[in-house]
Backbone as CSV, one residue per row, in Angstrom:
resi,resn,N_x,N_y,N_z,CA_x,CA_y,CA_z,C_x,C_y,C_z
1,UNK,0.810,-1.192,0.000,0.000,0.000,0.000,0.860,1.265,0.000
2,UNK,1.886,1.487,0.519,2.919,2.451,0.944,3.870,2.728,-0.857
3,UNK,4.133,1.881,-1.484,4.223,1.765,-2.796,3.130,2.764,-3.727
4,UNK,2.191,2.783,-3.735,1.138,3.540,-4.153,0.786,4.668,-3.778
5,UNK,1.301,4.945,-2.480,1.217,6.499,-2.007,2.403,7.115,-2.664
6,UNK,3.797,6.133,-2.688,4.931,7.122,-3.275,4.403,7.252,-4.677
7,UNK,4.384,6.303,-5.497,3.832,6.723,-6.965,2.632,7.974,-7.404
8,UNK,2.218,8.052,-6.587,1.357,8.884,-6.270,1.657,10.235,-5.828
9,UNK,2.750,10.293,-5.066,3.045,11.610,-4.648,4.139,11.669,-5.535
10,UNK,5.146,11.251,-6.068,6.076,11.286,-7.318,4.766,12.372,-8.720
11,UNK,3.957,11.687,-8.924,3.130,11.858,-10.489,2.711,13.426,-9.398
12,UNK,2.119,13.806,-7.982,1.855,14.675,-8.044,3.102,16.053,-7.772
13,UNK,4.462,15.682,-7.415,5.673,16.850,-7.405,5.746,16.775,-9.338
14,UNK,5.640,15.800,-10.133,6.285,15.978,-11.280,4.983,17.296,-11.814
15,UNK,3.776,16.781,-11.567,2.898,17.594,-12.133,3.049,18.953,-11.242
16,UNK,3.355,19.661,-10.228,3.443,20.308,-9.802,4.596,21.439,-9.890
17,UNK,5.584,20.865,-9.970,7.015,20.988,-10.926,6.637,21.778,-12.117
18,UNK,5.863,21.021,-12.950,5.785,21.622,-14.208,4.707,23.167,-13.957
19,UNK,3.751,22.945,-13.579,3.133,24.212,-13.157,3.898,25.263,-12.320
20,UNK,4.493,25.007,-11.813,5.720,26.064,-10.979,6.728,26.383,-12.775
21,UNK,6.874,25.450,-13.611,7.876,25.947,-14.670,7.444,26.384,-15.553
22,UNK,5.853,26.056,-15.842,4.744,26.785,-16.415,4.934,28.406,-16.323
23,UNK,4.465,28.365,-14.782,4.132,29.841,-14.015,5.471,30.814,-14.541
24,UNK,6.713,30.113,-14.245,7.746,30.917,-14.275,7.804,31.389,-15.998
25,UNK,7.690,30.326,-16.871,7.683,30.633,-18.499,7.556,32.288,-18.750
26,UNK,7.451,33.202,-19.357,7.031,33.959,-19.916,5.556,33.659,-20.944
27,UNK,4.578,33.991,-20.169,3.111,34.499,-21.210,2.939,34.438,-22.170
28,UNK,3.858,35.529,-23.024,3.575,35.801,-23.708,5.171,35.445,-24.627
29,UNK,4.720,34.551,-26.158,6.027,34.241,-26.992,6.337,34.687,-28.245
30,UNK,7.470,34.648,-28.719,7.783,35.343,-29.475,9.076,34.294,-30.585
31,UNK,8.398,34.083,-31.766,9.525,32.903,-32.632,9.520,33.867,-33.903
32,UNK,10.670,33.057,-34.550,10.799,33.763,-35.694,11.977,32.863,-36.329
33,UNK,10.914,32.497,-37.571,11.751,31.397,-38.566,11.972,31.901,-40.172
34,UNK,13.108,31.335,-40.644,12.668,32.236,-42.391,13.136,30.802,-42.975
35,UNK,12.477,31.117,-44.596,12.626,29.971,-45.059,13.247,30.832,-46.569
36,UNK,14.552,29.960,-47.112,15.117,30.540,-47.947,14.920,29.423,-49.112
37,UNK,14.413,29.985,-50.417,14.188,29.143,-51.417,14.373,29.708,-52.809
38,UNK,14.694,28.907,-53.791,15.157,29.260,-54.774,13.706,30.321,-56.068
39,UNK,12.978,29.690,-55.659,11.260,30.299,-56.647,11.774,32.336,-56.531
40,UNK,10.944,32.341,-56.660,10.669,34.331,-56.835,9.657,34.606,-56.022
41,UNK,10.686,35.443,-55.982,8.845,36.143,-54.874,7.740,36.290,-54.264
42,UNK,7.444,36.338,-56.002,6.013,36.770,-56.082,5.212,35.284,-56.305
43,UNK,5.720,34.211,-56.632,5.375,32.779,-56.184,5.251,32.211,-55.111
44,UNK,6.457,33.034,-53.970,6.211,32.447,-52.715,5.054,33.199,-52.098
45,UNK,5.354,34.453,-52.243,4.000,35.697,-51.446,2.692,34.750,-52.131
46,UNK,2.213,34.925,-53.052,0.929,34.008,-53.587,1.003,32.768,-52.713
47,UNK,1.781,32.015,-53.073,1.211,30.924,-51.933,1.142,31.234,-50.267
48,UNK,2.166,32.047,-50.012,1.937,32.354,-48.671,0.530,33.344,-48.024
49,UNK,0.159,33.947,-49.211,-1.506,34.768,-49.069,-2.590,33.444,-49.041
50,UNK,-2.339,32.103,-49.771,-3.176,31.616,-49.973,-3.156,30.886,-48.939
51,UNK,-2.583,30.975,-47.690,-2.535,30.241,-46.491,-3.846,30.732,-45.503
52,UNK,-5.129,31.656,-46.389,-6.249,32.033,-45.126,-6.543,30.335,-44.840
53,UNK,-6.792,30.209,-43.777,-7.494,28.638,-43.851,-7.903,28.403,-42.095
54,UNK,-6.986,27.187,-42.026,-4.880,26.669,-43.038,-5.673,26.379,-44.080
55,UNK,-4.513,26.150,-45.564,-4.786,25.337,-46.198,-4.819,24.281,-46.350
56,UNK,-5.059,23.480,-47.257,-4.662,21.768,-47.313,-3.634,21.174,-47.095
57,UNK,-2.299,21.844,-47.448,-1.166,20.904,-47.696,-0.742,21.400,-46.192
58,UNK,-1.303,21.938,-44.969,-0.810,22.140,-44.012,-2.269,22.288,-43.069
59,UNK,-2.783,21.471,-43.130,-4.058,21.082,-42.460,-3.794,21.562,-40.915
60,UNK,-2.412,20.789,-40.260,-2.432,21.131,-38.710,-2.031,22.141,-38.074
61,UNK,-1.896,23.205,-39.121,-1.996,24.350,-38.346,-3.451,25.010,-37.748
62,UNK,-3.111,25.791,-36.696,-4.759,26.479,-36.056,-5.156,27.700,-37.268
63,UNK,-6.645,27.412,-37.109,-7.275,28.624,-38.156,-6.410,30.493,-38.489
64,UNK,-6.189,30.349,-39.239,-5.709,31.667,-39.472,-6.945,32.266,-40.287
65,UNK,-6.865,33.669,-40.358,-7.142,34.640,-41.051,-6.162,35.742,-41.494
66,UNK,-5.931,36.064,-42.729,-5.599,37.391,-43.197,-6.194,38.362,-42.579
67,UNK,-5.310,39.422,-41.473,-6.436,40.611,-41.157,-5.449,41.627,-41.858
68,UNK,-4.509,41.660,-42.678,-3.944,42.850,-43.508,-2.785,42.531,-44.237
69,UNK,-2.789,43.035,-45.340,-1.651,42.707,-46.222,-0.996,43.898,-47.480
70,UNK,0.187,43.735,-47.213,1.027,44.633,-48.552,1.656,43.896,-49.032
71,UNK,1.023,43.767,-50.495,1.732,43.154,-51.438,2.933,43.924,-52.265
72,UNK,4.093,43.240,-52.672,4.060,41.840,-52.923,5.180,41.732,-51.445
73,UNK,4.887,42.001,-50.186,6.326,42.090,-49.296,5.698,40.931,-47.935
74,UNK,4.011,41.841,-47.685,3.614,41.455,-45.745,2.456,41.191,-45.980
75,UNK,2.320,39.468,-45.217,0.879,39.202,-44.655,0.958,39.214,-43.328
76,UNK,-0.084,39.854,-42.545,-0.337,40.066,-41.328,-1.744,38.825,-40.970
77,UNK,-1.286,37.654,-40.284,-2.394,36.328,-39.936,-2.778,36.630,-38.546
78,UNK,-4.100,36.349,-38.232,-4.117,36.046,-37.070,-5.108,34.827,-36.924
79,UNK,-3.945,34.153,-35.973,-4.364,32.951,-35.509,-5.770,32.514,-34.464
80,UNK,-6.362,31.807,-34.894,-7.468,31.664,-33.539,-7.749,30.022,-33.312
81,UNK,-8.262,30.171,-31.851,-8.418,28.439,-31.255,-9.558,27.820,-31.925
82,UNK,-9.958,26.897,-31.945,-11.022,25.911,-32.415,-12.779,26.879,-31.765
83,UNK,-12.096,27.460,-30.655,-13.383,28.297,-30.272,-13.660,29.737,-30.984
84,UNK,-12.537,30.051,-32.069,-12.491,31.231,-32.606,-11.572,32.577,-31.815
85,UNK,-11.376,31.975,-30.286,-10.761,33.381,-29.658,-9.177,33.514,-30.425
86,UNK,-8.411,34.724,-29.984,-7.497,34.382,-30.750,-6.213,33.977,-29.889
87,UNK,-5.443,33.593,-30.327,-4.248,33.200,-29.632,-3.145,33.489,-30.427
88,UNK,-3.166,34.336,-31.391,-1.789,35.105,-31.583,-1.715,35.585,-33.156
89,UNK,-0.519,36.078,-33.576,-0.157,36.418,-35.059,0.977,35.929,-35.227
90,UNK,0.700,35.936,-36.820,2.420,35.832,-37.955,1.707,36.805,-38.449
91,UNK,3.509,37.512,-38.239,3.824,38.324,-39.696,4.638,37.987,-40.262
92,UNK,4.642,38.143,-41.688,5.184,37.300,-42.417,5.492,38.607,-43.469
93,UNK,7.268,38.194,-43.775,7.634,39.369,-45.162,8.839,38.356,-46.026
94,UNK,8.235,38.876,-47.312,8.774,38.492,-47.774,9.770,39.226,-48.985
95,UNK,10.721,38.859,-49.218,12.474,39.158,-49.900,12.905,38.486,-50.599
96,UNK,13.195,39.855,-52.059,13.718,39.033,-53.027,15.276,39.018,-52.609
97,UNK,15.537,38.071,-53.426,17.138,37.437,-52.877,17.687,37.162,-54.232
98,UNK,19.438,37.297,-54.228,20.047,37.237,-55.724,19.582,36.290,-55.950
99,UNK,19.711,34.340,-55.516,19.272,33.904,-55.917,18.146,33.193,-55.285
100,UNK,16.955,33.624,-55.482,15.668,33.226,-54.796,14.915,34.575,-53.590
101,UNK,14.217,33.408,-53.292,13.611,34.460,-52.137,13.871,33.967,-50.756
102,UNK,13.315,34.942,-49.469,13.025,34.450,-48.462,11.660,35.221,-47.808
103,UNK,11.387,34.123,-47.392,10.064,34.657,-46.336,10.427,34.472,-44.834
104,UNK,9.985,35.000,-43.838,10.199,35.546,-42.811,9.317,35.500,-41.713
105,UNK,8.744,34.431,-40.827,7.522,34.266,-39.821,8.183,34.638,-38.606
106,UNK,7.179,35.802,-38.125,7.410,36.539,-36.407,5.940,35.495,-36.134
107,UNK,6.099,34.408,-35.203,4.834,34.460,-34.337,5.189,34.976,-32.892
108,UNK,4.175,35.672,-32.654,3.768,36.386,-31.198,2.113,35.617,-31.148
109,UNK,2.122,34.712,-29.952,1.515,34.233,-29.478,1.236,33.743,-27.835
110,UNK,0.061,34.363,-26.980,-0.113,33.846,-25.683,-0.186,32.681,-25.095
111,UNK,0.344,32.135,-24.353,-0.071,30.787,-23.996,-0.230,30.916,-22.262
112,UNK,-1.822,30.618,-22.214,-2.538,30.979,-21.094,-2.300,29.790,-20.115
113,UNK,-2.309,28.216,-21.092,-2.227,27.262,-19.996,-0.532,26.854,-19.648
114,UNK,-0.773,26.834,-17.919,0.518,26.795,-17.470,1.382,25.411,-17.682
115,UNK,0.706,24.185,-18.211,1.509,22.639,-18.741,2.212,23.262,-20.008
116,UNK,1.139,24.026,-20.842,2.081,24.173,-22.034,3.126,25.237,-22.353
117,UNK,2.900,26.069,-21.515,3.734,27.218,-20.918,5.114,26.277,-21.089
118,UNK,5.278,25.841,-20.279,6.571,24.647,-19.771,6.666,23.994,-21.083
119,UNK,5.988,22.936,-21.665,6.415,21.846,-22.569,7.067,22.904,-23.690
120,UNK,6.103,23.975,-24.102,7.104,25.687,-24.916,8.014,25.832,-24.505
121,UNK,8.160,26.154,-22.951,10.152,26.637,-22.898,10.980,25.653,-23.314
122,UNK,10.531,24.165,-23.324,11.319,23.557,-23.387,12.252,23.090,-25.010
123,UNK,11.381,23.549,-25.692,11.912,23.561,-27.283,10.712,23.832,-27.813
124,UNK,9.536,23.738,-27.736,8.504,23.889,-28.637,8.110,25.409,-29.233
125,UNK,9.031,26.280,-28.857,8.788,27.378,-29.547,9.338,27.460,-30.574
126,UNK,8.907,28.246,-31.749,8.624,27.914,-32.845,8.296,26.853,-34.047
127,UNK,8.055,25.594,-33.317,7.796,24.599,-33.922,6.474,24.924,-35.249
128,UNK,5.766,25.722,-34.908,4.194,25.295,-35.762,4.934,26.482,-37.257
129,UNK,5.410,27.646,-37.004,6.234,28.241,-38.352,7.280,27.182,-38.986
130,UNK,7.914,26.740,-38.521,8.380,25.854,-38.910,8.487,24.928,-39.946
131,UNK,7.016,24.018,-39.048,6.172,23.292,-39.689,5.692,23.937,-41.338
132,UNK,4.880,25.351,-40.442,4.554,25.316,-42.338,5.311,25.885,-42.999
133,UNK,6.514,26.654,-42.773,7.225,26.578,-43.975,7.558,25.218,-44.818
134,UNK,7.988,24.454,-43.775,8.818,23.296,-44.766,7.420,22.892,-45.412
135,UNK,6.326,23.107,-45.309,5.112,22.772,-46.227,4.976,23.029,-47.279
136,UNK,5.028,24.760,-47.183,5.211,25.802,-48.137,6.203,25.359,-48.992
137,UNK,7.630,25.157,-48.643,8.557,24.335,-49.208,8.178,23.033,-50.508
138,UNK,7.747,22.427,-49.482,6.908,21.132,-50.248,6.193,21.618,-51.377
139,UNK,5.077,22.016,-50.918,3.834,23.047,-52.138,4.769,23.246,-53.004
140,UNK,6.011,24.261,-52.771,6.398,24.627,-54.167,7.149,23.595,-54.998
141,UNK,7.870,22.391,-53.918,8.350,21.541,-54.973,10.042,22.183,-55.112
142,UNK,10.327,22.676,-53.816,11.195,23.505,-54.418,12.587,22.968,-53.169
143,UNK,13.882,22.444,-52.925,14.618,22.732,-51.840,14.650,23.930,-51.183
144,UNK,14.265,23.611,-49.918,14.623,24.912,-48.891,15.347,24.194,-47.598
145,UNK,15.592,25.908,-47.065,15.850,25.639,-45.554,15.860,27.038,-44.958
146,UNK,15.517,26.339,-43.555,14.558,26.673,-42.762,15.306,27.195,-41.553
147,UNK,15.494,27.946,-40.894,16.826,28.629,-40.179,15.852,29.593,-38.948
148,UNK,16.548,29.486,-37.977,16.172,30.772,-37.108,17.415,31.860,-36.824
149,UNK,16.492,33.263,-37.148,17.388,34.002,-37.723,17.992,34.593,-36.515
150,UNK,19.176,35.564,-36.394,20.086,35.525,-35.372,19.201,36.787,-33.906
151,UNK,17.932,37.509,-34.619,17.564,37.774,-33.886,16.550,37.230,-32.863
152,UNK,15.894,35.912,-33.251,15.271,35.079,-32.327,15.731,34.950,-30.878
């Protein structure tokens, strides 16, 4: 019986632990990934406008909307939860390059719950830009890579 109280109080310091590393996290985050590829521009900006959704070839990202854009350089997304509230933005610019382009994702996003607060400090920030670049990547059919830039 004494076996089961320690397992028990172990699962409740680990979970407790993490909410104390939660709490400590910073709120509010801030990533920033670019993706450098050989296409033009104005091929990548088009597909990157056509990301209101998500789109298809990047299904697991959370709902975005376009709330402003200057072409052919900045889309301004904002992200929202399955309930519609929002939980953050990309901005996104994009640069022509001698050879090719690059595009450029700032997410600034809140993270209210304190488990994921923690599992974020621990590497998961910037994972979901990431993600869809190398998508975007894919879509075009094109080699890239995917870098965090020195001001992250």
């Amino acid at each position: 019986m004494n076996w089961i109280l320690l397992v028990m109080a172990a699962i409740v310091a680990v979970v407790l632990a993490m909410l104390v590393g939660g709490a400590m996290s910073p709120r509010e985050r801030v990533a920033t990934r670019a993706l450098t590829t050989p296409c033009p521009a104005a091929d990548l900006f088009a597909l990157l406008r056509a990301a209101d959704g998500p789109p298809r070839w990047c299904a697991d990202l959370p709902a975005m909307r376009v709330v402003h854009e200057s072409p052919p350089t900045t889309v301004h997304f904002e992200l929202v939860t399955d309930d519609g509230a929002p939980m953050g933005t990309w901005t996104v610019h994009v640069t022509e390059m001698a050879q090719g382009s690059k595009a450029t994702i700032v997410e600034a996003v809140a993270v209210p719950n304190l488990l994921v607060r923690f599992v974020r400090s621990i590497g998961g920030n910037g994972a979901r830009p990431e993600r869809f670049l190398l998508a975007v990547a894919r879509e075009l059919g094109v080699p890239a890579t995917v870098d965090t830039p020195a001001s992250s």
